[in-house]
N, C-alpha and C positions, 0 to 999 in steps of 0.2 A: 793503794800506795805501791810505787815500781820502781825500784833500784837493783842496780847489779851488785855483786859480794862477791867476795875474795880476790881474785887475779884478772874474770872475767870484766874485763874493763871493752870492751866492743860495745858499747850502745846502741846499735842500729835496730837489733832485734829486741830488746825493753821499748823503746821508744816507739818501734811498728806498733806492738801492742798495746801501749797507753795510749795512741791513735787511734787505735781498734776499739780501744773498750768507750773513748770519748765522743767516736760517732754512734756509740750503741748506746751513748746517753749516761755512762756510768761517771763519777767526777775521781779526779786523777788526780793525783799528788803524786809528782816524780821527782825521786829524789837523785837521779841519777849515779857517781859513780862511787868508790871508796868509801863503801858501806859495811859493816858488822852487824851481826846479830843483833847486839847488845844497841845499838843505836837505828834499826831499823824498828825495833819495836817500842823505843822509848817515842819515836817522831809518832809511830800508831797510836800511843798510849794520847800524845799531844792533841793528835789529829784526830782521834775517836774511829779509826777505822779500821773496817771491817774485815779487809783483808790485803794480806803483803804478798806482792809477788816479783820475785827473783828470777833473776839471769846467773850461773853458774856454769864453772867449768864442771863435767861430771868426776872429773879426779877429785873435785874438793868436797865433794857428797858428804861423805862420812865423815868430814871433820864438820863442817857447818850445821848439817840438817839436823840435830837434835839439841844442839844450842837456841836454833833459828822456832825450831818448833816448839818449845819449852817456854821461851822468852817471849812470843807473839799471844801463845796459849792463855799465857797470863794475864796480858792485856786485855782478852775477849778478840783477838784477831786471827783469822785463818792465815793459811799462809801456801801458797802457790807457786810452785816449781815449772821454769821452763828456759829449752834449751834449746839450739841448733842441735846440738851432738849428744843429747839425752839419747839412751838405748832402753830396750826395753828392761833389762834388767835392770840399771836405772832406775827406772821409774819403779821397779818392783821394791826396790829397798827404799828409794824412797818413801815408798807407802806402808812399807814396815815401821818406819822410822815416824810417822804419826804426820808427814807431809798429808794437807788434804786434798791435792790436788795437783798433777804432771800434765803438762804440755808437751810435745816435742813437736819435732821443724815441720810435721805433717799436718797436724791439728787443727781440722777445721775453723774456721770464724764463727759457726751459728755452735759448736761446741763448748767452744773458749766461752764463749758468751754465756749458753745454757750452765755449764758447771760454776762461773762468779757469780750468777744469780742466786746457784743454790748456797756457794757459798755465804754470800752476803744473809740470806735467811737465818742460816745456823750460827753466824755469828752474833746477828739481832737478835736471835732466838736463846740467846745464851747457851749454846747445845757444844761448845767446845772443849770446855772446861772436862767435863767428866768423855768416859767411855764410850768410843764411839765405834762405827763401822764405817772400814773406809772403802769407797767402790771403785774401782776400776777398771776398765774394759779389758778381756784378755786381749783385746785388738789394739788398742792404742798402740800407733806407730807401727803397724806392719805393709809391710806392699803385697799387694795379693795381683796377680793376673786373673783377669775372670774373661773369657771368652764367649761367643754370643748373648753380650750385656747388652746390647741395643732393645730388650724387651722379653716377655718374660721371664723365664727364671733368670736366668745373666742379670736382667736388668732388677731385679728383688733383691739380688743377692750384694749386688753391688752397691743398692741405697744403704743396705743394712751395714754393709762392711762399712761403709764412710759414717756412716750415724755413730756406728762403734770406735771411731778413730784411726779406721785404716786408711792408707790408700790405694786407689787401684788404677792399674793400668786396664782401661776396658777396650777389649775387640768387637767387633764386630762386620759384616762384608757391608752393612748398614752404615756408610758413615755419617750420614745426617740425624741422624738417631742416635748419636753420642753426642752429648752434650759435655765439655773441658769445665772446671774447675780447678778450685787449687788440688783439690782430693783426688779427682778422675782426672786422667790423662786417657783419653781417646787413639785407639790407633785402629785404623779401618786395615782388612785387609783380610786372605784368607786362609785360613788355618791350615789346609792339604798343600798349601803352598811354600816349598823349603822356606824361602826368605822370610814369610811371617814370624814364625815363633824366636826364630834368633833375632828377628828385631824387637818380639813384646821385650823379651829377657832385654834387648840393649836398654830400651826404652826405661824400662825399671828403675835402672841401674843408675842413666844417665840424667833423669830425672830427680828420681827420691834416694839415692844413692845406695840401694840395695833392695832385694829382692825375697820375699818372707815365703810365699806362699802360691799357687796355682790352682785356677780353676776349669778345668777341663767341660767347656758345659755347650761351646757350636755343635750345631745338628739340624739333620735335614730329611725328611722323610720322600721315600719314593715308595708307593703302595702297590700290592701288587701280588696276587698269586702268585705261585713256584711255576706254572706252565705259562704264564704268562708277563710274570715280567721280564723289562729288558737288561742285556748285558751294562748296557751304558747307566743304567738308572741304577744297577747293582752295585756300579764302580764307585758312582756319583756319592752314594749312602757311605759306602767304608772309605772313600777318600776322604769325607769330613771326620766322619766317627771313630774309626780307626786309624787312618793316616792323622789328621789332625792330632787328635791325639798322641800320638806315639813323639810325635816332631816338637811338639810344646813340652810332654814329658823328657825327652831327651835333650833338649836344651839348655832346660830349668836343670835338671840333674848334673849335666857338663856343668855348668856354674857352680852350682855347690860342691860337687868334688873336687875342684878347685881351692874351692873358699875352705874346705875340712882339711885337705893336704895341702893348706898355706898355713893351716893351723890355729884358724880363725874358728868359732865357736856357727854351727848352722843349728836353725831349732826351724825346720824349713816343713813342709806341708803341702801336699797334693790331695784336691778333690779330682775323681775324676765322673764321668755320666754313663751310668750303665739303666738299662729297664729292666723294668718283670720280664718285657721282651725277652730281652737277653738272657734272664733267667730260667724263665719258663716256657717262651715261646711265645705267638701270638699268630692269629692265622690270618692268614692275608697278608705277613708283614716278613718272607723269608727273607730278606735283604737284612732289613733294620732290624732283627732279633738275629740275625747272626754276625753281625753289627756289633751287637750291643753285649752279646755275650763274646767275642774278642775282647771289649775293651775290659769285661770282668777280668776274667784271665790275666789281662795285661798287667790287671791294679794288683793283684797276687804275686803276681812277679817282680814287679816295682817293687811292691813296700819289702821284699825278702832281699832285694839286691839295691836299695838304698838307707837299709837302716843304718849303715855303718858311718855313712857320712849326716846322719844327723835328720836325714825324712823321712816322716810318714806319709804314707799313703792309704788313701782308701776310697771307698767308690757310694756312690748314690745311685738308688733308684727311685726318681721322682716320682708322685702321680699328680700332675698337675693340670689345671684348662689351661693349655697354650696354643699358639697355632698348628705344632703336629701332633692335638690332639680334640680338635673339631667335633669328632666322633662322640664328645665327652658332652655333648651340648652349649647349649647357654649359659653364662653364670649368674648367678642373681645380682639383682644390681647394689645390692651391697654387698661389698667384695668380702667386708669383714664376717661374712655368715657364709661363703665359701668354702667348703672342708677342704679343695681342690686349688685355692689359691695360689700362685706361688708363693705368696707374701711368708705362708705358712711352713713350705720348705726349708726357706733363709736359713732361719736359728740351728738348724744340724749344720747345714754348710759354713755356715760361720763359725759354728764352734770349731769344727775338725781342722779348718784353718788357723785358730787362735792358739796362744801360747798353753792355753789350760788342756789341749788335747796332745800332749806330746806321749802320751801312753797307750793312745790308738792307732794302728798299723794296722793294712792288710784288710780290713774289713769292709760289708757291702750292707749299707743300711737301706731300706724301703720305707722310704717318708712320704705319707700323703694322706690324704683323706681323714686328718685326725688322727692319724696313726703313722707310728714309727715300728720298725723292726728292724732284727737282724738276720740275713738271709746268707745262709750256709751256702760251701761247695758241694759237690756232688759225692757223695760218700759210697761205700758198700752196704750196701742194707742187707746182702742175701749175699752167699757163697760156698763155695766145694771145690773137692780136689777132682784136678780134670787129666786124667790118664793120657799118657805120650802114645801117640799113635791111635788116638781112640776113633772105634768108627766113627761115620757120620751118625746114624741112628744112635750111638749113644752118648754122644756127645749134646744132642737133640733132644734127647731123655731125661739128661743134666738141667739142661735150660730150662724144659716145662717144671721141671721139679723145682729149679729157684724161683721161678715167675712165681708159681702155687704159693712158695711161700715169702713172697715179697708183697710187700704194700703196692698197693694198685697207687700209676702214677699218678702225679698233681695234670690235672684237666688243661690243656692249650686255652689260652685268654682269646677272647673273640669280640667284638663289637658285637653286643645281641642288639635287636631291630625289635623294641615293645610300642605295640599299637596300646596307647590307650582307651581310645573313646572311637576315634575315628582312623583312617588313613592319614588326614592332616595333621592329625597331632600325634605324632609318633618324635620318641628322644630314644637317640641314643645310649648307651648305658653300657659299663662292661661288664664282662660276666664273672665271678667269683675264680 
């Protein structure tokens, strides 16, 4: 059953929906406009049905929704909230308020769908009446920018974030490989390039009419020994990785300190892409692990010089089978027994984007393989007092005497070369 309440007298968007739910086979009872609590659940009580859902202005929240929820409850009827100009906080008190279910102007059609299925169960199921748990995606309703979403991780991260109720504006230099919906907005184009990221941010904006969160994730591999790689293929690497980067984070950030000194509330959120490379090094790889540890650095600096207007930041280091990591072999042909998949990444990036990580700043996780970590900066592990004007030799003296007592370092990562059985059948593999 689908009527509007209180003021929200606009039909367009109830009536989209009761379209919606009647091609997905559900039966409709609209009751359209100048509707109460009190008589939207007497027509449910009439009608036997199983769930009520609303069109509201969000100012009249807190006077309706515990009338609305109370009154339905008791009939054996859920009851479902949804709006053009729902926000997320919105929806947060909604769902305090025993609402069992928020739509906003983003919300998927195979979503809306999935969640009055479930609803309609627990209502047949009698499961309303008493104490319940109410679930809600910390993603519903945010807009994320994800950057080389044309396929793997970009592209994992992006199903996940729309599965969860976001939307995203996806990049990619791939534009055939972006597939538009109502969730994903496609914009081809390329990240080192000024004009890209001031257009994702326009895009956002002018689309879903605001801008939640970034994903920092284009990248390009040029391989290559220190004596033998090229300048140009050096450039190539930090123009997407670092430049890119820097040009979406300083965009995204211009917008929101706008939006915090206008006085508007930001709960905003930066992933950005750094490697073990970056971390620890990788041999054969000077380019792209000096790359990749700029962009660590960068994510340090962001989240200490963005906290104020309302973002966090933090960084990933994926281990994933994607195409610049070949190296990594074959994956089995079920993806789901993959420790390396990207699919398995997702749920960290998703979360540091969602409204439930707003207490994570500054930080550089290593997600892969079945495993998550937190990977520290560079600290002092060994030190002394170094005399002004000291010789050479004793200065030299000092050093042997920290190394002696410092931890021997962490080993440079390598693509090790394991012959199995034969020459033929040799896999790639990294080394610890």
């Amino acid at each position: 059953m689908i009527g509007t309440l209180g003021l929200d007298q606009h039909e367009v968007g109830a009536m989209a929906v009761a379209q919606l739910l009647m091609r997905n086979g559900f039966e409709v009872i609209y009751l359209g406009r100048f509707n109460t609590p009190g008589k939207l659940a007497a027509v449910a009580r009439e009608e036997d049905a199983d769930v009520v859902g609303v069109s509201v202005h969000s100012w009249e929240l807190a006077a309706y929704a515990p009338e609305l929820v109370e009154a339905c409850h008791a009939v054996g009827a859920a009851v479902a909230v949804g709006g053009s100009v729902l926000t997320e906080g919105d929806e947060r008190a909604l769902a305090a308020q025993g609402v069992d279910a928020t739509f906003g102007p983003y919300t998927p059609e195979e979503t809306i769908v999935a969640r009055l299925d479930e609803l309609v169960a627990r209502s047949r199921g009698d499961e309303l009446a008493g104490p319940r748990v109410v679930h809600r995606s910390a993603l519903a309703g945010r807009v994320v920018i994800v950057t080389g979403a044309a396929r793997g991780l970009g592209r994992a991260y992006t199903e996940l974030l729309v599965r969860e109720g976001a939307a995203v504006v996806a990049n990619d230099l791939d534009a055939d490989e972006l597939v538009a919906t109502e969730a994903i907005t496609p914009v081809a184009g390329d990240v080192a390039d000024t004009a890209t990221p001031t257009g994702l941010v326009r895009a956002a904006l002018d689309r879903y009419g605001r801008l939640d969160a970034i994903v920092c994730n284009a990248g390009l591999l040029r391989s290559g020994l220190l004596v033998k790689i090229t300048p140009e293929d050096f450039d190539a690497v930090h123009a997407v990785h670092v430049r890119g980067t820097f040009l979406l984070l300083q965009a995204a950030a211009r917008h929101w300190r706008t939006e915090a000194k206008s006085g508007r509330p930001v709960e905003a959120a930066v992933v950005t892409t750094t490697s073990s490379a970056g971390l620890y090094g990788f041999l054969g790889e000077a380019a792209y692990s000096a790359a990749k540890a700029a962009i660590a650095a960068m994510t340090l600096v962001a989240a200490a010089e963005l906290e104020r207007y309302g973002v966090t930041v933090n960084a990933v280091a994926p281990a994933a089978r994607t195409r610049m990591t070949t190296w990594m072999g074959e994956a089995p042909e079920d993806q789901s027994e993959d420790p390396y998949a990207a699919a398995h990444v997702a749920p960290v990036v998703a979360w540091l984007v969602s409204s439930a990580a707003r207490h994570v700043t500054g930080r550089v996780l290593e997600v892969g393989g079945d495993r998550i970590a937190i990977a520290d900066t560079w600290r002092q592990v060994a030190g002394a007092d170094l005399p002004r004007n000291a010789e050479v030799a004793d200065a030299g003296a000092l050093v042997e005497q920290l190394l002696a007592d410092a931890p021997p370092p962490r080993e440079i990562q390598r693509a090790v070369l394991e012959v199995e059985t034969s020459p033929a059948a040799r896999t790639l593999t990294p080394a610890p």
